[in-house]
DRENVO-512249 format. One record per residue: residue in three letters; x negated, y negated, z of N, C-alpha, C, O in turn. Coordinates in nm, 2 decimals, padded with zeros to 4 digits. Atoms other than C-alpha are relative to their C-alpha. Layout:
! residues N
   residu   n.east   n.north     n.up   ca.east   ca.north    ca.up   c.east   c.north     c.up   o.east   o.north     o.up
      ALA        X         Y        Z         X          Y        Z        X         Y        Z        X         Y        Z
...
! end
This chain:
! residues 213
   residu   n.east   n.north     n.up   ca.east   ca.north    ca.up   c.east   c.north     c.up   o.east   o.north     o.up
      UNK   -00.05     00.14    00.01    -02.47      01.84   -01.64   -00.11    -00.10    00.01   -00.21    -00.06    00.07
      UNK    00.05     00.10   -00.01    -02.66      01.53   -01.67   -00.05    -00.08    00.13   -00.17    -00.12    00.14
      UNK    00.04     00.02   -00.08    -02.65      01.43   -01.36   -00.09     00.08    00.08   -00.20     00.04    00.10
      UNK    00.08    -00.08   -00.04    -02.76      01.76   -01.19   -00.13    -00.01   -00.06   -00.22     00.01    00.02
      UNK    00.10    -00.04    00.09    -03.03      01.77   -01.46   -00.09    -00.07    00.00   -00.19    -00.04   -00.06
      UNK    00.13     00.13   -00.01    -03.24      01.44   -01.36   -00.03    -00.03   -00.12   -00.14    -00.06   -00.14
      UNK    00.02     00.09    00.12    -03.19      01.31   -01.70   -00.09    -00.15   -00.01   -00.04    -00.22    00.07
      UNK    00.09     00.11   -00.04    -03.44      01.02   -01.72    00.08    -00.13   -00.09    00.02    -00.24   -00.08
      UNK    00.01     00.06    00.07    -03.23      00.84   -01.97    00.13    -00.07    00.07    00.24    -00.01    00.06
      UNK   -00.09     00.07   -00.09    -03.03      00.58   -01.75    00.16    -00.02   -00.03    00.25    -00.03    00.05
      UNK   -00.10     00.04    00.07    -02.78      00.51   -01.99    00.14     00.14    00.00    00.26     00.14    00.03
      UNK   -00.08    -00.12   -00.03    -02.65      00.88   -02.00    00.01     00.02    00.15    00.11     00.07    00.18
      UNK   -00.04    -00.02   -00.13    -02.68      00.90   -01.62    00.08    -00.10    00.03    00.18    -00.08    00.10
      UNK   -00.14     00.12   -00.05    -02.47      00.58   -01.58    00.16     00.07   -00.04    00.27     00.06    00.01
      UNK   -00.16    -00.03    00.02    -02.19      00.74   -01.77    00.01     00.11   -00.01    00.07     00.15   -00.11
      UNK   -00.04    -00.15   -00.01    -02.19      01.08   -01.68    00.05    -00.05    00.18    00.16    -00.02    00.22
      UNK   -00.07     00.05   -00.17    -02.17      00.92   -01.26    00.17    -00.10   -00.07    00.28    -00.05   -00.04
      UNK   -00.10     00.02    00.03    -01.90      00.71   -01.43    00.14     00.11   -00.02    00.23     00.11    00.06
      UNK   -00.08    -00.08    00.03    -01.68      00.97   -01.58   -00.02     00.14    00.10    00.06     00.23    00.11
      UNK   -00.08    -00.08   -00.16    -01.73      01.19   -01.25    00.07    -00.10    00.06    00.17    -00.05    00.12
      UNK   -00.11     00.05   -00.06    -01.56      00.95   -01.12    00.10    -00.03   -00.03    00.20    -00.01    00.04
      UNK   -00.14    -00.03    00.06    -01.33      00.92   -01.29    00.08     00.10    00.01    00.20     00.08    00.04
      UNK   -00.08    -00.12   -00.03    -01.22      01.28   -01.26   -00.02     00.01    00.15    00.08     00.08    00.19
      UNK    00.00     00.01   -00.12    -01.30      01.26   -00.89    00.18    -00.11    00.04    00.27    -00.08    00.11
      UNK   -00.15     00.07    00.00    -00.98      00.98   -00.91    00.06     00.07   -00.01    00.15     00.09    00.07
      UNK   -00.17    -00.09    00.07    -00.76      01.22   -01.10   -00.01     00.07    00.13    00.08     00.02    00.19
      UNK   -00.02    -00.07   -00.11    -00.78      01.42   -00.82    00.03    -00.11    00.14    00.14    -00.10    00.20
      UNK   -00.06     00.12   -00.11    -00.74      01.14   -00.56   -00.11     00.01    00.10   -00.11    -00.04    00.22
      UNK    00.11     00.04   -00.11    -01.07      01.20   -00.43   -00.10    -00.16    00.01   -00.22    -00.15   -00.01
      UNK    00.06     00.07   -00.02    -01.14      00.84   -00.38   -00.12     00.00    00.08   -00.22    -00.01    00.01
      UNK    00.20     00.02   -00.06    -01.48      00.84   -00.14   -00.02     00.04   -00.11    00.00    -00.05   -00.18
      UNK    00.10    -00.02    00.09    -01.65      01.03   -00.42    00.02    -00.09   -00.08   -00.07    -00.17   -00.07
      UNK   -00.04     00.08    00.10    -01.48      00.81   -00.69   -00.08    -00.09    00.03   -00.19    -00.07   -00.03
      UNK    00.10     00.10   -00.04    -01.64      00.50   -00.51   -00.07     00.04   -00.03   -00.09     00.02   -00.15
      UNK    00.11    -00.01   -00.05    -01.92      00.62   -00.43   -00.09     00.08   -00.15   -00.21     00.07   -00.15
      UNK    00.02    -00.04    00.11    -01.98      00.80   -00.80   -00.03    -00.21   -00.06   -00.14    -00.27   -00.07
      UNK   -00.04     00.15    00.06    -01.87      00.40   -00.93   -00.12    -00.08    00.04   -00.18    -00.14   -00.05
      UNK    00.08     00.06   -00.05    -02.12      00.25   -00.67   -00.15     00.03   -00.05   -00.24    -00.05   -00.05
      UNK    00.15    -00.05    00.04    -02.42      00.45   -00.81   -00.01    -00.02   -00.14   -00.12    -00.04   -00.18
      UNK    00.01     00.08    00.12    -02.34      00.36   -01.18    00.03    -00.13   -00.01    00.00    -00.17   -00.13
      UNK    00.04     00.16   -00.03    -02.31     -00.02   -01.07   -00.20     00.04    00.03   -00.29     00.03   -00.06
      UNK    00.14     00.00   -00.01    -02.66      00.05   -00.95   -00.07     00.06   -00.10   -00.17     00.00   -00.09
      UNK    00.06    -00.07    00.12    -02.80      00.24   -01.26    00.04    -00.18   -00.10   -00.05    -00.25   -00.15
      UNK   -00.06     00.12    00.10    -02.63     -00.07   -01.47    00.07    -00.08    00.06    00.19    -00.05    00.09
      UNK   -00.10     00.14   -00.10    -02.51     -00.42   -01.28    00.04    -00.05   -00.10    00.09    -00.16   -00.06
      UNK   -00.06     00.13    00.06    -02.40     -00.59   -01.59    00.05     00.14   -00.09    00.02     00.13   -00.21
      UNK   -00.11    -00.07    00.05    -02.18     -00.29   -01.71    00.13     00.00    00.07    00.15     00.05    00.18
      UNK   -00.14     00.04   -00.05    -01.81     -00.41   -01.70    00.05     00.10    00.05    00.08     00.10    00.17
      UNK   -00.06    -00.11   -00.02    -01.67     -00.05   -01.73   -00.01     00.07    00.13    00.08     00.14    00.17
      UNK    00.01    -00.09   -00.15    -01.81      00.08   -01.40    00.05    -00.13    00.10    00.09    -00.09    00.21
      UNK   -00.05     00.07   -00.08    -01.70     -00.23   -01.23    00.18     00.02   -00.03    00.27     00.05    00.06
      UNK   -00.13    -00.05    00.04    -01.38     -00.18   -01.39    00.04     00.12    00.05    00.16     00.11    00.11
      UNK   -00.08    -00.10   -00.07    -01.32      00.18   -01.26   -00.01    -00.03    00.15    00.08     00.00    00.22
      UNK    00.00     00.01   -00.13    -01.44      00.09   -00.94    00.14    -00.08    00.05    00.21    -00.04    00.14
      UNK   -00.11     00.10   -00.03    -01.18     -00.21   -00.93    00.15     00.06    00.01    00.24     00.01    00.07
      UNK   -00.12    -00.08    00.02    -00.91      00.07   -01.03    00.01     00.06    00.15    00.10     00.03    00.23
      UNK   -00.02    -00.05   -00.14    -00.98      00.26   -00.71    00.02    -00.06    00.10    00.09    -00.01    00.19
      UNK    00.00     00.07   -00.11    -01.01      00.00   -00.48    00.16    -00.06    00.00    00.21    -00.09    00.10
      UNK   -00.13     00.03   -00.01    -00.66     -00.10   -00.61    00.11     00.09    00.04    00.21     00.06    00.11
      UNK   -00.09    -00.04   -00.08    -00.52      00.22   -00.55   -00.01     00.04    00.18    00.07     00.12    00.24
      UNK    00.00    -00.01   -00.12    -00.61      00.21   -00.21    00.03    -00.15    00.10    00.01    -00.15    00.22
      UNK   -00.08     00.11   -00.02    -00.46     -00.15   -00.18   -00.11    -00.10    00.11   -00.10    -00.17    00.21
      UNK    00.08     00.11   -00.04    -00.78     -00.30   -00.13   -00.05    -00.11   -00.07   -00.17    -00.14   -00.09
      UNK   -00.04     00.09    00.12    -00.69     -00.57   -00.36   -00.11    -00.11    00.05   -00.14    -00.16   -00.06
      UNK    00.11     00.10   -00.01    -00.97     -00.83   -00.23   -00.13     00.07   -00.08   -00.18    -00.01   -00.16
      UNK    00.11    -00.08    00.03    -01.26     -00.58   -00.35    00.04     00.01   -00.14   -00.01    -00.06   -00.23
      UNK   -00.06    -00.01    00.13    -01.08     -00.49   -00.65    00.00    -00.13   -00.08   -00.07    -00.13   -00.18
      UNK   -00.03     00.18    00.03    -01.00     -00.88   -00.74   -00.20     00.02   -00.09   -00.25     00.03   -00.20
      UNK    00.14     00.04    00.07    -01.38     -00.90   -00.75   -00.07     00.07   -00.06   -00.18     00.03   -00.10
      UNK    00.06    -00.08    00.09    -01.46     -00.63   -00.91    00.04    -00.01   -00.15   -00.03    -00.02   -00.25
      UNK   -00.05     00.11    00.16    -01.25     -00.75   -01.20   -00.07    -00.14   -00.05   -00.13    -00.14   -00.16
      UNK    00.09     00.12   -00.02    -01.41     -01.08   -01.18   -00.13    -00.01   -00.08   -00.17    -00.08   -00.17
      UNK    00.12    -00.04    00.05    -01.72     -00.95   -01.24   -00.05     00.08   -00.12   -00.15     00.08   -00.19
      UNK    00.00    -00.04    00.15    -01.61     -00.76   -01.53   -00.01    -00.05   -00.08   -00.09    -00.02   -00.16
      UNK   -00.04     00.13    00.07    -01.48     -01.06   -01.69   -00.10    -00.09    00.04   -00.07    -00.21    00.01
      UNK    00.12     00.11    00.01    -01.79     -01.25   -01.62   -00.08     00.09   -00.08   -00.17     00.03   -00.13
      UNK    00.10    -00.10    00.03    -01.98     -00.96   -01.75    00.03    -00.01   -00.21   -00.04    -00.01   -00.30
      UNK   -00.07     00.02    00.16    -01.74     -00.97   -02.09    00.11    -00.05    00.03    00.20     00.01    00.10
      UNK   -00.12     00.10    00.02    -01.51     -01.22   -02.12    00.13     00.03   -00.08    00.24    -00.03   -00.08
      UNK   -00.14    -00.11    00.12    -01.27     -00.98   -02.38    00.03     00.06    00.04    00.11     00.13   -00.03
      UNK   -00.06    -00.15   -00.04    -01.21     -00.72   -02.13    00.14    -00.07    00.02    00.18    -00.15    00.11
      UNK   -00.16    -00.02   -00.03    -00.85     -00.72   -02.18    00.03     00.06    00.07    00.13     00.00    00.12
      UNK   -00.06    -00.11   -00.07    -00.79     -00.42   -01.97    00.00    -00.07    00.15    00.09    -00.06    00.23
      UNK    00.02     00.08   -00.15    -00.95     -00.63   -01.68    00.11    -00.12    00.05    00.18    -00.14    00.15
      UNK   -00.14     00.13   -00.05    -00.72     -00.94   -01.73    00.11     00.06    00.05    00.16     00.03    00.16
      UNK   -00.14    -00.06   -00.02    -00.44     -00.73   -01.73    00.04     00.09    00.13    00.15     00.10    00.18
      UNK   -00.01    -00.06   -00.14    -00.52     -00.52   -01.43   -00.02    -00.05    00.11    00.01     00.01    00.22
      UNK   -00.01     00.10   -00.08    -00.59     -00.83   -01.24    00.13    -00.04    00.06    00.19    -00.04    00.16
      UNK   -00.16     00.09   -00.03    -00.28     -00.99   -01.34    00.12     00.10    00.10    00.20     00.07    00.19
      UNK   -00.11    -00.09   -00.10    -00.09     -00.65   -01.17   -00.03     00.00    00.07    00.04     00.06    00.14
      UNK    00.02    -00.04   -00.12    -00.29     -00.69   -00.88    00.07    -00.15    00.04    00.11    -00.13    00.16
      UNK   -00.06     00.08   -00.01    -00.14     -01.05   -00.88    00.14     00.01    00.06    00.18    -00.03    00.17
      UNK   -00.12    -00.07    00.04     00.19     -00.91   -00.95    00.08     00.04    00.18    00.16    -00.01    00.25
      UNK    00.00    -00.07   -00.14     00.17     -00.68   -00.63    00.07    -00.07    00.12    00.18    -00.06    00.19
      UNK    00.01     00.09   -00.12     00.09     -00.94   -00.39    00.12    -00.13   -00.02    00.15    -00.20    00.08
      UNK   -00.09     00.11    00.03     00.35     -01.18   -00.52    00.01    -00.16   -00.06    00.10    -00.24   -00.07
      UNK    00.01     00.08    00.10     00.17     -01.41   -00.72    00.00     00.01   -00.14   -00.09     00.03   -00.22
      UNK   -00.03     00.00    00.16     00.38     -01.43   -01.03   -00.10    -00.11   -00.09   -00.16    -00.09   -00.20
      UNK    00.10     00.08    00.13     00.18     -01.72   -01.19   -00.13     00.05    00.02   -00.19     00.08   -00.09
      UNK    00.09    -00.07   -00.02    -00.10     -01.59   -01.05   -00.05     00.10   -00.12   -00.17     00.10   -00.16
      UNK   -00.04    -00.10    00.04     00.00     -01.31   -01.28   -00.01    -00.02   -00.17   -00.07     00.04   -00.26
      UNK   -00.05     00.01    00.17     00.13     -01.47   -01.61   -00.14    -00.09   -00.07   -00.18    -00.09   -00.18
      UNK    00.13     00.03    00.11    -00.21     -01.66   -01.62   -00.08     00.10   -00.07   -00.13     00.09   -00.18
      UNK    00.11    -00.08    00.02    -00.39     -01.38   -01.62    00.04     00.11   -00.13   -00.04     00.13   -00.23
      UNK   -00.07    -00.03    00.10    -00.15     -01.18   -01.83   -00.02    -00.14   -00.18   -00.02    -00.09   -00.30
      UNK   -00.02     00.11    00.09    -00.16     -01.52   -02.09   -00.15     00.03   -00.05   -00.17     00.06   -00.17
      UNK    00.13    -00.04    00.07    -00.53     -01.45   -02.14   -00.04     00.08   -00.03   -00.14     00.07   -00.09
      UNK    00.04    -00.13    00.01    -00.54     -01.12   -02.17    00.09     00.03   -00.20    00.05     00.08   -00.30
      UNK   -00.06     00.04    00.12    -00.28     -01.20   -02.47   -00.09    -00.09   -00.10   -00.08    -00.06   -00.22
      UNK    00.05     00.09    00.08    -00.48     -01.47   -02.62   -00.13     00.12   -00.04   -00.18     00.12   -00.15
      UNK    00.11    -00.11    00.07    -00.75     -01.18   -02.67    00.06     00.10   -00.08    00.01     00.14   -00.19
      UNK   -00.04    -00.12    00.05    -00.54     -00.89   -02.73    00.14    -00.03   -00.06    00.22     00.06   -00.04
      UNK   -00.12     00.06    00.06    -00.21     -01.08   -02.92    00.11     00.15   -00.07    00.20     00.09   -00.13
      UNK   -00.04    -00.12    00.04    -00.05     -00.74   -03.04    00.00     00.16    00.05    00.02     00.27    00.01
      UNK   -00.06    -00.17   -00.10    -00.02     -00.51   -02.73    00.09    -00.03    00.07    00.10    -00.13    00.14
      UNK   -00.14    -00.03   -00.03     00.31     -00.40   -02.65   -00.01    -00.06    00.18    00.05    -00.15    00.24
      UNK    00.00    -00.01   -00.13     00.22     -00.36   -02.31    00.01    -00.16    00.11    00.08    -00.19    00.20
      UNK    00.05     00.10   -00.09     00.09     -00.67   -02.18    00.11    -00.12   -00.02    00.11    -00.19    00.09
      UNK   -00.07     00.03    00.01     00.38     -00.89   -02.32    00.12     00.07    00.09    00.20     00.01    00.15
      UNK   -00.16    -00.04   -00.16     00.63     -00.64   -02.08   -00.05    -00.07    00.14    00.01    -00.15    00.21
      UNK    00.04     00.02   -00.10     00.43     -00.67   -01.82   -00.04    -00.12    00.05   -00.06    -00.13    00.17
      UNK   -00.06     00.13    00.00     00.45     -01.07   -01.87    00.13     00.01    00.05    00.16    -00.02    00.17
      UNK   -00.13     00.01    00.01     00.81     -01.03   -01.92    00.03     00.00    00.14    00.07    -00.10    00.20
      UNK   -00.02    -00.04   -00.17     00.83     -00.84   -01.55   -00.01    -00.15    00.07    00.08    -00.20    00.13
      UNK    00.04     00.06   -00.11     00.65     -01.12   -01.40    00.08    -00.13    00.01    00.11    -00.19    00.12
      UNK   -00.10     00.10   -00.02     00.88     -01.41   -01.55    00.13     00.06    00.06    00.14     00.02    00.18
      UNK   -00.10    -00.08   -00.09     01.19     -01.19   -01.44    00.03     00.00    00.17    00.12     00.01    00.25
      UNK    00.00     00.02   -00.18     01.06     -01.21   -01.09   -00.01    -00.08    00.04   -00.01    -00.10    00.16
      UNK   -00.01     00.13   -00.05     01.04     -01.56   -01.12    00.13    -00.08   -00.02    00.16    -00.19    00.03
      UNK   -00.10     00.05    00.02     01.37     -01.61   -01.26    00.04    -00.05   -00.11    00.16    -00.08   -00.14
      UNK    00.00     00.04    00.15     01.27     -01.70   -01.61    00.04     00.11   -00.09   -00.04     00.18   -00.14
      UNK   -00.06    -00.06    00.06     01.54     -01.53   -01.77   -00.02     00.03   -00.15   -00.01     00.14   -00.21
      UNK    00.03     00.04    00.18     01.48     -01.65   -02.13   -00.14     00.05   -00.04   -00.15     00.14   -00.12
      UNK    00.14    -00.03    00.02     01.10     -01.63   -02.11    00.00     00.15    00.01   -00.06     00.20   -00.09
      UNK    00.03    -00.17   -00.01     01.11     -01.23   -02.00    00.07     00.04   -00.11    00.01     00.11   -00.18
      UNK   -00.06    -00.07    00.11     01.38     -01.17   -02.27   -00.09     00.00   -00.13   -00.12     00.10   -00.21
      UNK    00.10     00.00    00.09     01.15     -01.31   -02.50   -00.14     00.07   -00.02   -00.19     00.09   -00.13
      UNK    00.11    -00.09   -00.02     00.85     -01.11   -02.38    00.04     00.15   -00.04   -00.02     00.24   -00.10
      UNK   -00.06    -00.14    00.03     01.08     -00.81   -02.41    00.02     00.01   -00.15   -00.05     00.06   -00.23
      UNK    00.03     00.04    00.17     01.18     -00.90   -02.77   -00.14     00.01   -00.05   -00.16     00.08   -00.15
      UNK    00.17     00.00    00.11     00.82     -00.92   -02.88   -00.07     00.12    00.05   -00.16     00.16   -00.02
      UNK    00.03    -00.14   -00.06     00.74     -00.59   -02.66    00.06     00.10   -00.11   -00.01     00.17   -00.18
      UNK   -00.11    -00.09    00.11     01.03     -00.40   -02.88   -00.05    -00.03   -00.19   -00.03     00.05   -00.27
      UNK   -00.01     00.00    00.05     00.93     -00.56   -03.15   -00.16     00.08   -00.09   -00.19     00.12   -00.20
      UNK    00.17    -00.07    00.04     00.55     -00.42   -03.18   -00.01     00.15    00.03   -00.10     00.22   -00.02
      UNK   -00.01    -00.11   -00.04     00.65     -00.10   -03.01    00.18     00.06    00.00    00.22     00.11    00.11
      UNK   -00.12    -00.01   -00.01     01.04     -00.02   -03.09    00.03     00.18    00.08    00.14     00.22    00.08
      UNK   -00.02    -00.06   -00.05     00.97      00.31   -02.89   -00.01    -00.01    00.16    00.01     00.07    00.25
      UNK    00.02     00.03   -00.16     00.89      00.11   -02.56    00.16     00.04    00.08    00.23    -00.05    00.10
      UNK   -00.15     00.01   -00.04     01.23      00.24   -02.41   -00.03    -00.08    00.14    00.09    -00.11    00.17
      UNK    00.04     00.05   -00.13     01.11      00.08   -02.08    00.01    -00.16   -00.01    00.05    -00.23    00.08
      UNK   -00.03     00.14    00.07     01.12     -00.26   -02.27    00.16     00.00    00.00    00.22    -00.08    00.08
      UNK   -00.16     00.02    00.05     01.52     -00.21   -02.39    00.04    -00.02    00.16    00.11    -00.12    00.19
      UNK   -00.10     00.00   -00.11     01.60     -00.12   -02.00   -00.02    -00.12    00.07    00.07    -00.18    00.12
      UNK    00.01     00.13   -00.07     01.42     -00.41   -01.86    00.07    -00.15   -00.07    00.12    -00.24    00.00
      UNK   -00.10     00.04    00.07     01.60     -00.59   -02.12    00.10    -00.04    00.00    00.13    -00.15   -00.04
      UNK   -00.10     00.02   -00.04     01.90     -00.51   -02.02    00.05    -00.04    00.09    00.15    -00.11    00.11
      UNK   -00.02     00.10   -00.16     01.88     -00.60   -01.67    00.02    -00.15    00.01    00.09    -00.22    00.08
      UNK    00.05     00.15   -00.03     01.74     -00.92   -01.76    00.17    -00.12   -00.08    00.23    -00.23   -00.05
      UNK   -00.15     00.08    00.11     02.08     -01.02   -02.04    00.08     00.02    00.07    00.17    -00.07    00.07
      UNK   -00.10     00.00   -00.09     02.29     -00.85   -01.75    00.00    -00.12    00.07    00.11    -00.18    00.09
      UNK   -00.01     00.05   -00.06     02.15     -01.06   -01.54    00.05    -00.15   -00.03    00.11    -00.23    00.04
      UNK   -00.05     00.17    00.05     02.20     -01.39   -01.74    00.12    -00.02   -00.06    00.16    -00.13   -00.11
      UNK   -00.15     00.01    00.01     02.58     -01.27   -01.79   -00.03     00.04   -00.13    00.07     00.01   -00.19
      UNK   -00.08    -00.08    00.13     02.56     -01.11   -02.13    00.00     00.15   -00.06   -00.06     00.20   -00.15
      UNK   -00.02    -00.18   -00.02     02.68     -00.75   -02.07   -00.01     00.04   -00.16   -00.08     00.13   -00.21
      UNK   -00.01    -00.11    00.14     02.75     -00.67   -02.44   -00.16     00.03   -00.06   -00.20     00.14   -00.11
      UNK    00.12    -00.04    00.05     02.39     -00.73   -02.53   -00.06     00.14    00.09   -00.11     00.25    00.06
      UNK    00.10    -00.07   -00.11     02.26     -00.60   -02.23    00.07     00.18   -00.01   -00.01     00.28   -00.02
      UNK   -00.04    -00.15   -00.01     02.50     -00.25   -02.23   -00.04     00.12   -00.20   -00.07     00.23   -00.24
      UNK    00.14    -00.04    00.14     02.35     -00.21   -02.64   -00.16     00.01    00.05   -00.23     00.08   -00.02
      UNK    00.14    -00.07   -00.05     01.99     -00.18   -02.46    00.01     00.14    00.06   -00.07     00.23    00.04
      UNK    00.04    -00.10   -00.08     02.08      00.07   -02.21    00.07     00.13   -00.13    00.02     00.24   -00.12
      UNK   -00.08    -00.06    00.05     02.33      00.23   -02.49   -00.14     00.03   -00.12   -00.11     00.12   -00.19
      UNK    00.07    -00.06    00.12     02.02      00.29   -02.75   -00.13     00.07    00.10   -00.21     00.15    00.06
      UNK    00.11    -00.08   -00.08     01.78      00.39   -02.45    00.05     00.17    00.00   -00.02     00.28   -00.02
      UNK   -00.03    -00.12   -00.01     02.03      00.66   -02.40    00.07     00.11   -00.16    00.09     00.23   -00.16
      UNK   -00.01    -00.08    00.14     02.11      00.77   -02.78   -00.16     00.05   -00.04   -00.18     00.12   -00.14
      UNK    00.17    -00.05    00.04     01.69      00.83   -02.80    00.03     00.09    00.12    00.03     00.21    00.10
      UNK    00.08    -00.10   -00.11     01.66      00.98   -02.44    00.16    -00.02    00.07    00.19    -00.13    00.12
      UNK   -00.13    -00.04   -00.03     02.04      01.10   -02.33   -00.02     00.04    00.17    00.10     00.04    00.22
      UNK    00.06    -00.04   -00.10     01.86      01.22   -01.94   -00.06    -00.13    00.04   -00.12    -00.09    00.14
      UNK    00.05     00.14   -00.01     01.72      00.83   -01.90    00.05    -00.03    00.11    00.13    -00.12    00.10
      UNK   -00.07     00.08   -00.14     01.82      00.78   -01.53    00.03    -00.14    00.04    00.12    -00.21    00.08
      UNK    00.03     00.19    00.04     01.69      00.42   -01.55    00.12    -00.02   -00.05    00.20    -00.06    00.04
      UNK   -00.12     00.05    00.10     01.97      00.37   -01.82    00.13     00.01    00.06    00.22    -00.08    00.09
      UNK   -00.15    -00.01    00.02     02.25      00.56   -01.74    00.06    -00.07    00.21    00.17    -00.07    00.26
      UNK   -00.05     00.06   -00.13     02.22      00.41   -01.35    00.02    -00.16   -00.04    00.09    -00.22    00.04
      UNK   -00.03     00.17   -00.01     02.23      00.03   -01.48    00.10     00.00   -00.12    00.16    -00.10   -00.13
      UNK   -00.11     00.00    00.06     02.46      00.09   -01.72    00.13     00.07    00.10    00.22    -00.02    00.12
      UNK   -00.08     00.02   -00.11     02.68      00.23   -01.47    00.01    -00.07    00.13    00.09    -00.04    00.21
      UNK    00.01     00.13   -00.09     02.60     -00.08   -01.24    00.09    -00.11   -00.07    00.17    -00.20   -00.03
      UNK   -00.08     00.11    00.08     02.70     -00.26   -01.56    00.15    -00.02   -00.02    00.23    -00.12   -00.04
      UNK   -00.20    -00.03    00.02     03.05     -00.13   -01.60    00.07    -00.02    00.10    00.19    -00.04    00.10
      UNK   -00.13     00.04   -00.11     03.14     -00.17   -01.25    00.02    -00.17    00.05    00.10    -00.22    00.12
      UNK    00.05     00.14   -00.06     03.02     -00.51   -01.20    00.07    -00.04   -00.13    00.05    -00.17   -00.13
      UNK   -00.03     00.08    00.14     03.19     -00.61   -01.59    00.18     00.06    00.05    00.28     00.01    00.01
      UNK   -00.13     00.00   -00.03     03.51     -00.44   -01.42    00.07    -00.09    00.12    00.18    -00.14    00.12
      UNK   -00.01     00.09   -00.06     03.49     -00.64   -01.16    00.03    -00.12    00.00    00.09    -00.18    00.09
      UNK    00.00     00.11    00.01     03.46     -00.94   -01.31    00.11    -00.03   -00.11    00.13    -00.14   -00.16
      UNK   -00.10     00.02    00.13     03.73     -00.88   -01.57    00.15    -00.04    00.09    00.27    -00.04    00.06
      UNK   -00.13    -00.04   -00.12     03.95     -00.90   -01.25   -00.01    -00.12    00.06    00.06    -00.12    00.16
      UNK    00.04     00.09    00.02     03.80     -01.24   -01.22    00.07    -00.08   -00.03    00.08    -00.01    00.08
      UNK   -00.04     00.12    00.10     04.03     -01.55   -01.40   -00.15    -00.06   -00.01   -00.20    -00.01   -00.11
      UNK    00.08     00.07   -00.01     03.70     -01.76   -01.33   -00.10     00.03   -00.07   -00.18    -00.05   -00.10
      UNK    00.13    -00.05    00.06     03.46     -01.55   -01.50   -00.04     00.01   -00.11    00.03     00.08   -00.19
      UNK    00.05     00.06    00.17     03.26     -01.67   -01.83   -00.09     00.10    00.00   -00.21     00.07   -00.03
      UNK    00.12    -00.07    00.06     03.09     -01.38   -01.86    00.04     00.06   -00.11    00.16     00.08   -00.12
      UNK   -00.02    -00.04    00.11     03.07     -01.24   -02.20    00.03     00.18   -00.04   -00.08     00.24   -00.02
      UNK   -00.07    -00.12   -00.03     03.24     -00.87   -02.24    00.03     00.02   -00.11    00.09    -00.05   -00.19
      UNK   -00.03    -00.13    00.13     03.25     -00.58   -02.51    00.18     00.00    00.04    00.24    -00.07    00.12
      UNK   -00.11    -00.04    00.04     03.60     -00.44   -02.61    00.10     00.06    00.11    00.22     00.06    00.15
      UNK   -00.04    -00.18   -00.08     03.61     -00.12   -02.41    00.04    -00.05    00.11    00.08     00.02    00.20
! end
């Protein structure tokens, strides 16, 4: 290996300690992970990527101040790391700063305008603020770049349940489960949906909007 090998050429020692660490995570042996992360920061301080994995570990170990800055520093380092916005914005997320969240998410879009992902993961964060319209719309444009995101249709559906319009909302969970028929996600909020649309049909007062069946 490269490392073992006293390679003199810094570049390959930075990313061979990198990618041990990396596999040091998969295993969940965080100390080496760090401490791999920490010696390719030292081999290269103005390489984003080893600040970037480091900032991964420190998150799963919900040391989100360390992490914060280790993203930070990515993004000072290269201002395009999308990956970094966006793993910010979840550490946002976490903690309970949705705007916190959708900024960071908003820039990570204004770089990367055509990933599925980072529009859901918007979506989520209006959703938890209550911005019904704005998440559907995030979900809409998630589906519409990835029509395999089924993770998009269910959150989806939540979000149209939640703004009272079951027919839409029980067509998300209803094509989650014609692709993936075992979809627990689905077939539990679609069965939330039916009791809560029986309930309300038992209602006079209720303007919520209701399929046939």
């Amino acid at each position: 290996m490269v490392i073992e090998s006293g390679a003199s050429d810094s570049t390959k020692v930075k990313i061979a300690y990198i990618n041990r660490g990396l596999a040091y995570f998969a295993t969940n042996d965080l100390g080496k992970a760090i401490s791999d992360f920490n010696t390719a920061i030292a081999l290269a301080p103005q390489d984003a990527d080893a600040y970037e994995a480091r900032a991964i570990a420190f998150a799963s170990e919900r040391d989100y101040e360390r992490a914060i800055a280790d993203y930070r520093k990515a993004i000072n380092i290269d201002p395009l790391a999308t990956r970094a916005y966006n793993n910010l914005a979840n550490i946002y997320e976490a903690e309970g700063d949705f705007d916190g969240a959708i900024t960071n998410y908003n820039r990570a879009l204004e770089i990367s305008p055509n990933e599925p992902r980072l529009y859901f993961n918007r979506g989520n964060a209006f959703k938890a603020l209550g911005r019904r319209k704005d998440a559907i719309s995030d979900y809409n444009r998630t589906i519409a770049l990835d029509g395999k995101f089924l993770s998009a249709y269910i959150a989806r559906g939540n979000a149209r349940a939640a703004a009272g319009d079951v027919q839409s909302a029980e067509a998300d969970f209803d094509h989650v489960l014609e692709v993936d028929p075992m979809n627990n996600a689905a077939i539990a909020d679609k069965l939330t949906l039916e009791r809560a649309r029986g309930a309300l049909l038992q209602s006079p007062s209720s303007s919520i909007v209701t399929t046939s069946k």
